[in-house]
N, C-alpha and C positions, 0 to 999 in steps of 0.2 A: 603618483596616485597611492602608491605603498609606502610613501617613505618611514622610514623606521621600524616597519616591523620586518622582523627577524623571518629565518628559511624555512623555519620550521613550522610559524604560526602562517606563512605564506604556502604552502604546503597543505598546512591542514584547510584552509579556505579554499584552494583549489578543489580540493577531495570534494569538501561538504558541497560548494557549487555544483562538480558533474554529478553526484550523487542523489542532488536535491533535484537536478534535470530528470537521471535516471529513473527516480523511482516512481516516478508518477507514471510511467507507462508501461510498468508491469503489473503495477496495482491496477490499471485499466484493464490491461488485457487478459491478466486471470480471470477478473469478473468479466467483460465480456465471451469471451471461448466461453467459459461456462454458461453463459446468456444463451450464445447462437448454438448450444448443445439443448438445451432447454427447447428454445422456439423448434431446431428442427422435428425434435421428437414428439412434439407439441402436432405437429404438420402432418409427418407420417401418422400420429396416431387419431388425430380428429380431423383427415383430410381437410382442414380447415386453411386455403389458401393465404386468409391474413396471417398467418404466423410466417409462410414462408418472405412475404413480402414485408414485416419484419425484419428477417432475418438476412435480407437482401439490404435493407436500409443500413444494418449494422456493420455487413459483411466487410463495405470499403471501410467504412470508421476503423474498425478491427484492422486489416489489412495495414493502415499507413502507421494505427499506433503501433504497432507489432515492429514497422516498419525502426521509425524513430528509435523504438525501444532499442532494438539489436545495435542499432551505430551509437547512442549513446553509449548503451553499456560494454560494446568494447574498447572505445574510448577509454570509459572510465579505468576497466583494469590495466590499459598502461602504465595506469599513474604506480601500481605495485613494484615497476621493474624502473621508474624514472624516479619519483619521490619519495620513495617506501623503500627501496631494493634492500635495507638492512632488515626492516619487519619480513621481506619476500626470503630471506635469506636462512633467519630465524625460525621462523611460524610457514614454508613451504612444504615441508613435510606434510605436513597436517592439512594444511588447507590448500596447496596445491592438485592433492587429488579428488577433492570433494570440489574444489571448481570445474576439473576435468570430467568427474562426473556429472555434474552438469551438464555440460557439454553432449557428452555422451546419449545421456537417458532423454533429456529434455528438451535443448535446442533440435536434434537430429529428427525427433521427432514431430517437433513443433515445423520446422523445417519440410522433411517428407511426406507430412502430409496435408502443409496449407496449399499449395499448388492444387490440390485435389478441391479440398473445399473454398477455393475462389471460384476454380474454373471449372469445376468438372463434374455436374450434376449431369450434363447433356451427355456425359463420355460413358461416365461408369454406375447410373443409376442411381436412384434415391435411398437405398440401403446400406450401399459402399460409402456413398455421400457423409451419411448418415453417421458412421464409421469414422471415417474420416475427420469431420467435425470433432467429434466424441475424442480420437487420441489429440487433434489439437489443443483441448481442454484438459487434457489428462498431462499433455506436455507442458502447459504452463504451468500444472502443478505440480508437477516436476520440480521445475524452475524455479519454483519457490521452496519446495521441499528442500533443494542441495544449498542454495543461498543462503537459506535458514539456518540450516544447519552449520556452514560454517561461520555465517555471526551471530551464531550460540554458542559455539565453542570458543570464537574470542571472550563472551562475556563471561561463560563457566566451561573452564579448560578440565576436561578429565581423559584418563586413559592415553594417557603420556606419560613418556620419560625425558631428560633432557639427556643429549651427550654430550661428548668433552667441547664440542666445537660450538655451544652453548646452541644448537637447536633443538626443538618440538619434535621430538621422534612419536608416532604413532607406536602405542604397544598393544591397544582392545581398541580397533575400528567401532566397534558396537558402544563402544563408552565414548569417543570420538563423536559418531553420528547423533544418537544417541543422550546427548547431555541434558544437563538438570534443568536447565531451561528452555532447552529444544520444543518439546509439545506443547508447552504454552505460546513461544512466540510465535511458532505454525497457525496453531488457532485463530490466534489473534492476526496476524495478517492477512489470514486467509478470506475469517470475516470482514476485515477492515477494506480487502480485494470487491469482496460482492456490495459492500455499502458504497462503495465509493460508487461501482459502477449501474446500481440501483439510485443514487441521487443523480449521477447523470442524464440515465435513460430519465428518470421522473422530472427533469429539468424540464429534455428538450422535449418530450411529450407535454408537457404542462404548456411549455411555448405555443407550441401548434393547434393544443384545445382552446389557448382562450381566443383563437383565431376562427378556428375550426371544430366547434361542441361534436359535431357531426363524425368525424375523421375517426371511422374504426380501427386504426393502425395504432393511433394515436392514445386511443380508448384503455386499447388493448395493453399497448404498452404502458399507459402509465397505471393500470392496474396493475400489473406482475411488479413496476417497481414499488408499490407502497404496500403490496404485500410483503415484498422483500424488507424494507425498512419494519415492516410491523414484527416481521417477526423474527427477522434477523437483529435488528438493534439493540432488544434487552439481552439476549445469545451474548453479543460483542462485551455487552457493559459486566454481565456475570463473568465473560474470559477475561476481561481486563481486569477485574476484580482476585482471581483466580493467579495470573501472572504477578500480580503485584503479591500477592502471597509470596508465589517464590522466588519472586526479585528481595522481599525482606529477607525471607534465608542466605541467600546465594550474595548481596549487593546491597547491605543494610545502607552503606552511605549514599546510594544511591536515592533507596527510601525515604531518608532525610534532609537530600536536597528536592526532592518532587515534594514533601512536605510540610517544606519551610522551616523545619526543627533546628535550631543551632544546640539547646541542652536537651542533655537527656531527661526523659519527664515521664513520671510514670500517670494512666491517665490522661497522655498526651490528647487537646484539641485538634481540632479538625481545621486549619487556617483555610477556609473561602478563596480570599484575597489577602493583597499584604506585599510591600517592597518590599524584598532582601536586602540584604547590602553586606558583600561581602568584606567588603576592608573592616567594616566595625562587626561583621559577624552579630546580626542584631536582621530581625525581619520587621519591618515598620508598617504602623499604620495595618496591623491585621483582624481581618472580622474574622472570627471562633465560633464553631461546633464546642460545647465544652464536650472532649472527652470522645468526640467524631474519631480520629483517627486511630486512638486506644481501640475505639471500637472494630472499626471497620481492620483494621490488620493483625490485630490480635485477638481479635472478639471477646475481651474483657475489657470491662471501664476503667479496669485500672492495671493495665495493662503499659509496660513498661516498653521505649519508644528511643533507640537511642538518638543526641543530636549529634550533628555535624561535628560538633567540638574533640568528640572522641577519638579523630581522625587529625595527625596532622597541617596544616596548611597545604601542604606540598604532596597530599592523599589526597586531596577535596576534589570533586566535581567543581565547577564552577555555581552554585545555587542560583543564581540571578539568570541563568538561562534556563536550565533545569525547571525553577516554579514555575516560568510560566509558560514553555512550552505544552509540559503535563496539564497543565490549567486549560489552553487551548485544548488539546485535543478530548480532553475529560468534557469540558462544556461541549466541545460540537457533538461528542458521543452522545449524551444526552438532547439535544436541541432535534438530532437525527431520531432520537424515540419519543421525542414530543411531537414531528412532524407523521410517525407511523400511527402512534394513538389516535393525534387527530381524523384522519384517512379513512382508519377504523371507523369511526364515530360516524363520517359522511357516508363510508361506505352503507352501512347499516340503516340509515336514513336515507338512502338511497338518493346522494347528492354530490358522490365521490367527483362526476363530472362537472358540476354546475357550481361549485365554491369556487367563485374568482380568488378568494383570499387564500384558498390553499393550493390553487393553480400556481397563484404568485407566489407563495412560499416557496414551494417545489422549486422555483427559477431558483429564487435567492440562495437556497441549500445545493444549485446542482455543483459549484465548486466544492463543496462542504469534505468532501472524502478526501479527496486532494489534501486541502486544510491540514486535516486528522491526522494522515498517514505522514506527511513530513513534520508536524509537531512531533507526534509520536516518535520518529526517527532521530530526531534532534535527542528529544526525551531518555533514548536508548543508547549515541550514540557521544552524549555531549554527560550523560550521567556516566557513565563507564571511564571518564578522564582520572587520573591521566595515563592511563593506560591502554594499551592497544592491545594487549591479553590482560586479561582484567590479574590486577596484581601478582604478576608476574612478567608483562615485555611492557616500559614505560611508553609513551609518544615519543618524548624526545629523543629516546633511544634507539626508534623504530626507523626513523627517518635516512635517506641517502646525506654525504655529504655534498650537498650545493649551495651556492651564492645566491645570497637570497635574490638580488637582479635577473638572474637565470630563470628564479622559480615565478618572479613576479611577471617576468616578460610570457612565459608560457602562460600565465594566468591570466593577463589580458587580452593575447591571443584565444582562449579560451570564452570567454567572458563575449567579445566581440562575434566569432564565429557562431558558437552554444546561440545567441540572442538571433541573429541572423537566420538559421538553418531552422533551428526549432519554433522561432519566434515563427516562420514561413509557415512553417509544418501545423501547428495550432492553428493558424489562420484558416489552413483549407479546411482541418479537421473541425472548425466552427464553420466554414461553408457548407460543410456535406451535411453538416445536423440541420442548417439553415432549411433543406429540401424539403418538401412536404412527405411527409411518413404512407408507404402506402401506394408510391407510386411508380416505382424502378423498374418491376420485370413486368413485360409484357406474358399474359397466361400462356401466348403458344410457345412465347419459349421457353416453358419447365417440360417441355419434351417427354424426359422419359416418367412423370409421373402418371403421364397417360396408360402408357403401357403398365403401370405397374395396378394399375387397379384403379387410381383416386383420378376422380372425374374432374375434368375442368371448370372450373369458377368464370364468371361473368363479372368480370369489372365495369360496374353499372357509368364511372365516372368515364374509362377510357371509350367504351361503347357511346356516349356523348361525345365524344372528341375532346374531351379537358385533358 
């Protein structure tokens, strides 16, 4: 299945595989915890029972992604002490204990107090609840906070020294944390966390309207998502905008493989579209902005753009992966603020609900985040080659010594299980959206909202027997 390639390039395909599992369900679950913090405060503050029953729909979605997320992603970091152990050996100083903070701050958290907000409105009232929600959203951003941070610090290494035994010693934790591209990638993941899981929610809410126009759950929900699209999507496009700023200071050749430039050109176009081709080093067949990307990253027209050529062969990113991941994720970014505009517009004409055609959009976009955030990742992680500390710890150098047989037999083990356990885990997590929105808790059992002041709701559908 592998024959012929080498331990290292079998290696690096393992990584990208559990990684590309991995990420999608943190970027889920940032944005949801931040969701089910949102609806419950929504709840307490306008005693308004549809938010809790919302948030009740959500709560299992949350729960199993949360789930999945944690077994993937410890999975995944074995791979530093089995395929990596020379990078884990090197680069441990430094990023050993920003993964343990991690740990620390944001799993423990995330940890202590989901047990409370699955099961424990009935125990400890809808204020502690309340609470409790709120630090699970705060721990996922945690979790993204210390991640971040330490692959910022792969791509812009500061406040280090090396010692004799050629490792990354920590000498200003705060230049460490801290780094030149840290606040941008934050941002931008952070937003990229709530679109994704604002085109979800607008999916399966779009799903169930054009079944059910009626469905207040549903109403409900897919309002809050295309607000979110509305107003969070041009946010995204200015932070990504913003990042690519100081990805040209920090990663020029990165800049020039997202694109497309092989000369340096001052004045540089804006390339659309267009095949790379890195053996003849030549971008083919491309439609131009004259003077688009002078503009846009340096904001003069004639604004000087180095190309790829500048850089050795054996410095290069790969470009042919590079253009057109960034292409993906740049086009869904924008498709995501064509579907909030549009929303806008219904909204205001007062037909947010009744556009079949934007209901179906909604479906067609609810993968979209997903999409984004693993182009994106590619974009960041496939631009940054060949290096594993951005020029200064090579890939190939980073690697354990094993047999590429070894590494290919784990990877198909990998490959097999990953598609089995998760492929499972997706399945049910598309059944539980399947449900109709709106219909989980029964009113007497929110217990203690009674006591707390907020009067109980009449579920007109269950009082029918539906």
């Amino acid at each position: 299945m592998f024959q012929g390639m080498s331990a290292i390039d079998l290696a690096r395909g393992q990584f990208a595989f559990t990684v590309m599992f991995h990420i999608v369900f943190p970027a889920f679950t940032i944005g949801i915890a931040s969701y089910l913090a949102v609806l419950e405060g929504l709840w307490l503050w306008t005693r308004d029972e549809v938010y809790m029953r919302i948030f009740d729909y959500w709560k299992t979605i949350f729960a199993v992604v949360f789930g999945m997320g944690v077994v993937s992603g410890i999975v995944m970091s074995y791979q530093f002490g089995t395929n990596w152990s020379v990078f884990s050996d090197k680069a441990g100083p430094v990023i050993g204990p920003l993964m343990g903070y991690e740990v620390l701050s944001a799993f423990f958290l995330e940890a202590g107090f989901l047990g409370i907000m699955l099961f424990g409105l009935n125990k400890v009232g809808p204020k502690l609840h309340f609470t409790a929600t709120v630090m699970v959203a705060i721990g996922t951003l945690f979790s993204a906070f210390w991640i971040l941070s330490a692959n910022s610090w792969m791509q812009t290494p500061t406040g280090y020294s090396i010692n004799e035994a050629g490792q990354f010693v920590p000498e200003d934790w705060w230049a460490v944390i801290f780094n030149p591209s840290f606040p941008y990638r934050l941002v931008h993941m952070t937003l990229a966390a709530y679109l994704t899981t604002a085109f979800v929610v607008g999916a399966v809410s779009a799903w169930h309207l054009l079944s059910d126009r009626e469905n207040r759950a549903a109403r409900t929900m897919f309002s809050m998502a295309m607000w979110m699209a509305l107003i969070v999507a041009p946010v995204q496009i200015f932070a990504g905008d913003q990042h690519g700023l100081n990805t040209l200071e920090h990663q020029p050749r990165k800049i020039a493989a997202m694109e497309g430039h092989w000369e340096t050109e001052a004045g540089a176009p804006l390339i659309l579209f267009g095949i790379p081709d890195d053996d003849a080093e030549v971008t083919r067949y491309k439609l131009e902005i004259p003077y688009g990307s002078a503009l846009i990253l340096t904001h003069s027209l004639d604004g000087t753009l180095k190309g790829l050529k500048e850089w050795a062969k054996q410095d290069r990113p790969p470009m042919e992966i590079v253009f057109w991941s960034f292409r993906i994720m740049v086009g869904l970014g924008f498709l995501m603020l064509g579907i909030g505009l549009w929303s806008g517009w219904r909204r205001l004409r007062g037909h947010l609900f009744d556009d079949q055609w934007l209901l179906r959009a909604a479906i067609v976009m609810g993968p979209s985040g997903f999409v984004a955030v693993l182009a994106g990742w590619v974009t960041t992680e496939v631009g940054r080659q060949p290096y594993t500390v951005y020029e200064l710890l090579r890939t190939a150098d980073s690697a354990a010594p094993l047999a590429a047989p070894a590494v290919a037999a784990s990877l198909i083990a990998f490959i097999v299980v990953y598609c089995a356990v998760f492929g499972a885990g997706i399945f049910y997590i598309l059944r539980l959206m399947h449900r109709r929105p709106g219909h989980e808790t029964p009113v007497e059992e929110l217990g203690p909202t009674h006591a707390a002041g907020i009067p109980p709701a009449i579920d007109s559908n269950r009082a029918r027997g539906e």
